[in-house]
N, C-alpha and C positions, 0 to 999 in steps of 0.2 A: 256538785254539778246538777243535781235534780232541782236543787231550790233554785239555779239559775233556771234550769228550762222555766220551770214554773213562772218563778216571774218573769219571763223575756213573753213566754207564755200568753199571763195574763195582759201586760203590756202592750202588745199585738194584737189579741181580742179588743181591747182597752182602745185601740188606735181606731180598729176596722168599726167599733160602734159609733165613735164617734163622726166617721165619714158616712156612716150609715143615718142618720141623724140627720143629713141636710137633703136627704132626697124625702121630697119631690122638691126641687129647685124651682121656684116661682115662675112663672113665664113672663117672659120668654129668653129661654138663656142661650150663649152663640157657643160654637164649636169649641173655645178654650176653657170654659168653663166643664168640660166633657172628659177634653184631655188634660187639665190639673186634676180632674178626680181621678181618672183614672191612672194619671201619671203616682198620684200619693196611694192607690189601692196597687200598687205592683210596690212601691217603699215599704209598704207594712208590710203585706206578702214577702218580700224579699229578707225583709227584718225578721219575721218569725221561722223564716227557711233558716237564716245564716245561726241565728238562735237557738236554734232548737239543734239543730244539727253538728254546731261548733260549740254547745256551751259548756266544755272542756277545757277550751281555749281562751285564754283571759282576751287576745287580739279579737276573735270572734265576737264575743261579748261585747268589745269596745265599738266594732263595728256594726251589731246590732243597733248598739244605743245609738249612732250616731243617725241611721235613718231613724228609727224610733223620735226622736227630740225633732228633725224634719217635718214627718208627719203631723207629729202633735202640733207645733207651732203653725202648719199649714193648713192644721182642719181649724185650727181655734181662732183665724184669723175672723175676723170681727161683721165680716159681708158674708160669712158664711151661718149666721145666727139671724137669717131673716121673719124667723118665727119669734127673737124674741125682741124687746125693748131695749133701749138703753141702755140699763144698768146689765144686761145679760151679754151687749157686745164690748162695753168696756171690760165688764169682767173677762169674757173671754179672751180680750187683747192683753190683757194685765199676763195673764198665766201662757199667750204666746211666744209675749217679750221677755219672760223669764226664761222658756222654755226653748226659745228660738238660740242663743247664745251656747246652747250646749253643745250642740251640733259642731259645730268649729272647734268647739274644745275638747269634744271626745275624740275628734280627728286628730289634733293635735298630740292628744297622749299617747292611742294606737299610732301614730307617726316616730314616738317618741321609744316604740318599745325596740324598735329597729338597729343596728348598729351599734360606734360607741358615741357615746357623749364628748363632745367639744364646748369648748366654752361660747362659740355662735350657735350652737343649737339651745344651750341652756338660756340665753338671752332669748333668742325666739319664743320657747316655753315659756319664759316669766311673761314675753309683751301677749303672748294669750290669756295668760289667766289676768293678765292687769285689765287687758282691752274687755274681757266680757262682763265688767263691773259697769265703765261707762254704754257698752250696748245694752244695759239692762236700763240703764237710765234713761238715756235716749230716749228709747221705746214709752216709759210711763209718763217722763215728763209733761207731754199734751193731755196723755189720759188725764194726770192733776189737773192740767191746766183746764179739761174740760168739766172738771167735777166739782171744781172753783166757777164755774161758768164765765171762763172769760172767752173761751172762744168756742165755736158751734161745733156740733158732734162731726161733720165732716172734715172741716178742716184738721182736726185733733186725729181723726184714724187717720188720713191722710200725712201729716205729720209723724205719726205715729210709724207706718210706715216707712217712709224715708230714715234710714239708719244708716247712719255713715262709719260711726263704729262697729256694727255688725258687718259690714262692707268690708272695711278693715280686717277684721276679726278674720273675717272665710281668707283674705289673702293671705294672710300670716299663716293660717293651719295649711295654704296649699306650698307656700314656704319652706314650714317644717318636713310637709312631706319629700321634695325634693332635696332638703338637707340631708334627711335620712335615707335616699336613694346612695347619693354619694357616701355615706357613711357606712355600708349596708354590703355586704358580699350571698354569693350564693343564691340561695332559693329565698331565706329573706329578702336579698334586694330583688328577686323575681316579682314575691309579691308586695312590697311596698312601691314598686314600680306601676302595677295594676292598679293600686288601689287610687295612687295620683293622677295617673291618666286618665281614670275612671270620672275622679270627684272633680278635675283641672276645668273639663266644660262647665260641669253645675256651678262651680265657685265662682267661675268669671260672669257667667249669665247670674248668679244671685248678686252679684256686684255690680254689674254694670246692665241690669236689665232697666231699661225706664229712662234712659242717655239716651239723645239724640241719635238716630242711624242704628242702632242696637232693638233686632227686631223681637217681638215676645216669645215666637216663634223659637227662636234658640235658648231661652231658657226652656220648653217645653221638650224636646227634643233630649236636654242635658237628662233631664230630670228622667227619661224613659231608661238610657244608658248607665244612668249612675249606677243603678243597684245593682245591676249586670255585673259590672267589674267590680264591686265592692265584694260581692258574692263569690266571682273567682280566685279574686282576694286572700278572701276569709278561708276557704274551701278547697283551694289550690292541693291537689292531694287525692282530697275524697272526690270531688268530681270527676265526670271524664275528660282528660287531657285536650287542651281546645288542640291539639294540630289531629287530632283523630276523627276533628267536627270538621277540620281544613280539607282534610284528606279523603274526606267521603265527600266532599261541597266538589271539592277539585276534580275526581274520580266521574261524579256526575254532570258535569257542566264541559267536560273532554269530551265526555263517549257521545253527550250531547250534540255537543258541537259536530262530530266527527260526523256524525250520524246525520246531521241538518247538511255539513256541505256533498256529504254523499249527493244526498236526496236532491236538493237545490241540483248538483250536477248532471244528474242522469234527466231531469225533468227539462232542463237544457237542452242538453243531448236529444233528447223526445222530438222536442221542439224545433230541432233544428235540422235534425236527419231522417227523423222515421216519420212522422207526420204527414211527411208530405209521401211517403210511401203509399201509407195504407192505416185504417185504422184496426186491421187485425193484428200488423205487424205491434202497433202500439199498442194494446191490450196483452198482447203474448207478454211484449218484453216487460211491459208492468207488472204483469206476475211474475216474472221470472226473477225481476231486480227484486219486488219484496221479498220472498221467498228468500232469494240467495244473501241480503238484509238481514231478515231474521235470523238466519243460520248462525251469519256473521258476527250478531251481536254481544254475543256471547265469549266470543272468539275478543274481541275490541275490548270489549271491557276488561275481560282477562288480561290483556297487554297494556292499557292504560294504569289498570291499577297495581299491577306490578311495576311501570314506570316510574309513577307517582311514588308508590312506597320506596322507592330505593332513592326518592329524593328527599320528600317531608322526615321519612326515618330513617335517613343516612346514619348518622350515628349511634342511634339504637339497632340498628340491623347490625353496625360494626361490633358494638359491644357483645350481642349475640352471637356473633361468628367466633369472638374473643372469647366465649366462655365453653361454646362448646366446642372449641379447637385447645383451649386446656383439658374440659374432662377426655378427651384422645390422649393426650401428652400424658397425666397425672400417673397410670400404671406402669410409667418405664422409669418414675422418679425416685431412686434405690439411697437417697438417705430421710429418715422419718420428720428433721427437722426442717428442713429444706420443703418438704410435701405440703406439711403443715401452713411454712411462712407463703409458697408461692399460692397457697388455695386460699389464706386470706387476703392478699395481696391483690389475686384476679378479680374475687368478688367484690372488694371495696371500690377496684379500679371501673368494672363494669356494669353494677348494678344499683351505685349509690347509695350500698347499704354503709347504716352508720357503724356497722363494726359487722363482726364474723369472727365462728369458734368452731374448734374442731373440740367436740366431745367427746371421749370414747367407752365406750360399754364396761360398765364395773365402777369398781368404786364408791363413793358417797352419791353420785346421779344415779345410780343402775337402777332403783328402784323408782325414780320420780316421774310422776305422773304423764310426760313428754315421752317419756323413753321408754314408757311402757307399751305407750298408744303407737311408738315407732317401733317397737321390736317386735308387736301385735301385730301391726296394719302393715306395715312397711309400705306405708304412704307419709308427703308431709302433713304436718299439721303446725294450727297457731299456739305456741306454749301460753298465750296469757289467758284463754276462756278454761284453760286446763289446769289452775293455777300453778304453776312449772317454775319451778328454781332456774331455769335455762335462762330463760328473759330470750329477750330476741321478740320478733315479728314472727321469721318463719324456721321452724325447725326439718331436716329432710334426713332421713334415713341412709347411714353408710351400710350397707349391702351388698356382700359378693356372692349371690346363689342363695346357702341357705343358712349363709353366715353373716350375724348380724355385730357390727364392728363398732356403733356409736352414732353421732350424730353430728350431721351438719347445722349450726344455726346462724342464723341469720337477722341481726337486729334490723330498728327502725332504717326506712329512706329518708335519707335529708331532706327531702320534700313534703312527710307523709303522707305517701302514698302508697297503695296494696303494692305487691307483687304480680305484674302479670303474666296470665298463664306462660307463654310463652319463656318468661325467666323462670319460673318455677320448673317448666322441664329442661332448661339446660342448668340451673341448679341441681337437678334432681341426677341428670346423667354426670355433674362435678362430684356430687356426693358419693358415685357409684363409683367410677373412678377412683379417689381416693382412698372405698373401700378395698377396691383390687390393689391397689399400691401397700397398702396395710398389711394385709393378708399376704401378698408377697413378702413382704419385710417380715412378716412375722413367722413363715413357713422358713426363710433364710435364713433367721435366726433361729428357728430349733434344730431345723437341719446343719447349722455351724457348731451348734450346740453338738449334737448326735456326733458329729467326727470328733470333737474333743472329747466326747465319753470314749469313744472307741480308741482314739490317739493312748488315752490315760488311760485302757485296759490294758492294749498290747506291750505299754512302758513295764506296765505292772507282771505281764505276763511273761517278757524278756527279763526284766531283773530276778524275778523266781529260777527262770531257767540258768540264770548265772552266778545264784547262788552256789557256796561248797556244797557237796553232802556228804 
């Protein structure tokens, strides 16, 4: 994983010198030339964010490369080398129309890593890797043709641009990616769904930018959006969940509103009743309405964003009531097997974890590194910075007082992503739970145990007394 950052790394520096490289822009340049640089300086940015961050992940990595081969192809374009000659913008066109066909085709394979294979997906695959032989030709054939001198350096870039199989090429990779949506369940097709809708504008504006009625303007725009979603993408997990980014937008733009038609209404009111009273009267009640405003505010928002939350995270709020409404239930659960199944059964059902184990204290774990730091801390912690035989994501402490029982663990989310706090304490009071229910069971059993010693005394102690003597 290190040798990727490094080179996604270098690659990225590699990208950002070369757009660095064409400033100062000759004058005098118009607004799009402003916004292509800076549309390609958020591409490489976004390329060494998803790189550097995801290079774990073979999709990440694919998704780097795919703005990575963008950028390059879009800094090496031939009008961007006005400092040098000739032979410095063919060259650099030579190495964009190599460089340019990647881009489609790295989309194509992160599209490809998705779902199952069908024999119309595997046909799309092959028409990508077929198509980016003729987009590579395309691309040099004027450059030949201009280094033969049959036709002049303009016409040949010009030419050179116009690529109808590279045209081709982006629609087929946006193809694939829709085939892979339908192929695709779960958090995978969450994020092969981002990634298409992301790349859907850039592909049709790289395709159809320069057709009649097709302004330049929406290829610029795509290009600002793409990495965004690419990034959600790649990242879907480790970033903060976009309804959290909804849910503070929405929270604010309520209490906002609420707040504006207050205000709009009382200055009405002003206007229409008291004004013509007096202007003491109107000065009173303007401090009065601020004042009992500000009070208020506090008050509104507190009710807005409890609204809101019980809508954007209806079903995380449910899952949450589902789990701490099991650890209530867990210590009246009086058979061991049954405790066991229904505590993995809650967590898989409400927390999207990929699996879940009931540990228990002793045995070949008793000593390992997790179980240590739980029977120490009697807090949770992550078993894999610990190197811990448990596996899992999060391990949590079974505990009744000052008896420690085992452990709750807790593998990866289908999604990967952390545990938020909020699940980790009603993980934490499931774990407790369980521990009572254990210690129950296991006080039951000695004490069943103790009347069968005593049963087998007294047998013992009437058959003596019935012997002869």
């Amino acid at each position: 994983m290190r040798s990727w950052r490094i080179f996604l790394g270098v690659a990225t520096a590699g990208a950002l010198l070369l757009l660095g490289l064409q400033l100062p822009p000759p004058a005098p340049v118009g607004f799009d030339f402003w916004f292509g640089f800076a549309g390609s300086i958020l591409l490489a940015a976004f390329a060494g964010f998803i790189g550097w961050q995801g290079a774990g992940s073979r999709r990440a990595r694919l998704l780097c490369l795919v703005l990575l081969a963008t950028v390059f192809a879009t800094a090496l374009a031939p009008w961007n080398f006005w400092r040098g000659g000739e032979t410095l913008q063919l060259a650099a066109w030579a190495l964009a129309a190599t460089i340019g066909p990647l881009a489609p085709l790295f989309f194509a394979y992160y599209a490809d890593t998705f779902g199952t294979p069908t024999p119309l997906r595997r046909r799309f695959a092959i028409a990508q890797y077929v198509l980016a032989i003729p987009s590579v030709l395309v691309a040099l054939a004027p450059i030949a043709a201009r280094l033969s001198h049959a036709i002049p350096l303009r016409i040949a870039l010009e030419a050179a641009v116009t690529n109808p199989a590279l045209d081709l090429q982006f629609l087929v990779a946006l193809a694939t990616g829709i085939l892979a949506i339908r192929a695709s369940h779960g958090d995978d097709r969450q994020r092969i769904l981002w990634a298409t809708i992301a790349s859907a504008p850039y592909i049709v504006a790289a395709a159809f930018t320069g057709w009649p009625g097709v302004p330049d303007e929406f290829g610029n725009v795509a290009l600002l959006l793409w990495p965004i979603g690419l990034a959600y993408a790649a990242l879907r997990g480790k970033l903060p969940d976009v309804a959290f980014a909804v849910n503070r937008a929405a929270v604010f733009t309520v209490v906002s509103a609420i707040v504006l038609v207050l205000f709009v209404t009382f200055e009405w009111f002003l206007a229409e009743w008291v004004k013509p009273i007096g202007h003491d009267a109107d000065l009173v009640l303007s401090l009065g309405f601020a004042l009992v405003l500000g009070i208020s505010t506090r008050l509104i928002h507190h009710r807005v964003d409890h609204a809101i939350d019980r809508i954007i995270f209806r079903k995380r709020n449910a899952d949450l009531a589902a789990l701490r409404s099991f650890a209530a239930e867990a210590p009246f659960i009086t058979d061991r097997q049954v405790l066991i199944a229904r505590t993995v059964a809650a967590i898989r059902a409400h927390t999207d974890a990929s699996s879940a184990a009931v540990v228990p204290d002793g045995g070949p774990e008793a000593n390992d590194p997790a179980m240590v730091a739980l029977r120490a801390r009697r807090v949770p912690v992550e078993p894999g910075p610990l190197e811990s035989a448990l596996g899992g994501e999060l391990a949590l402490p079974m505990s009744a007082g000052a008896t420690f029982l085992g452990a709750l663990v807790c593998g990866q989310k289908a999604e990967g992503g952390a545990y938020a706090p909020d699940e980790i304490a009603a993980l934490t009071a499931i774990a407790g739970g369980v521990a009572e229910a254990l210690l129950i069971l296991r006080g039951s059993g000695q004490y069943v145990a103790l009347l069968e010693r005593i049963a087998a005394a007294q047998e013992r102690i009437l058959e003596a007394l019935r012997a002869p003597r």
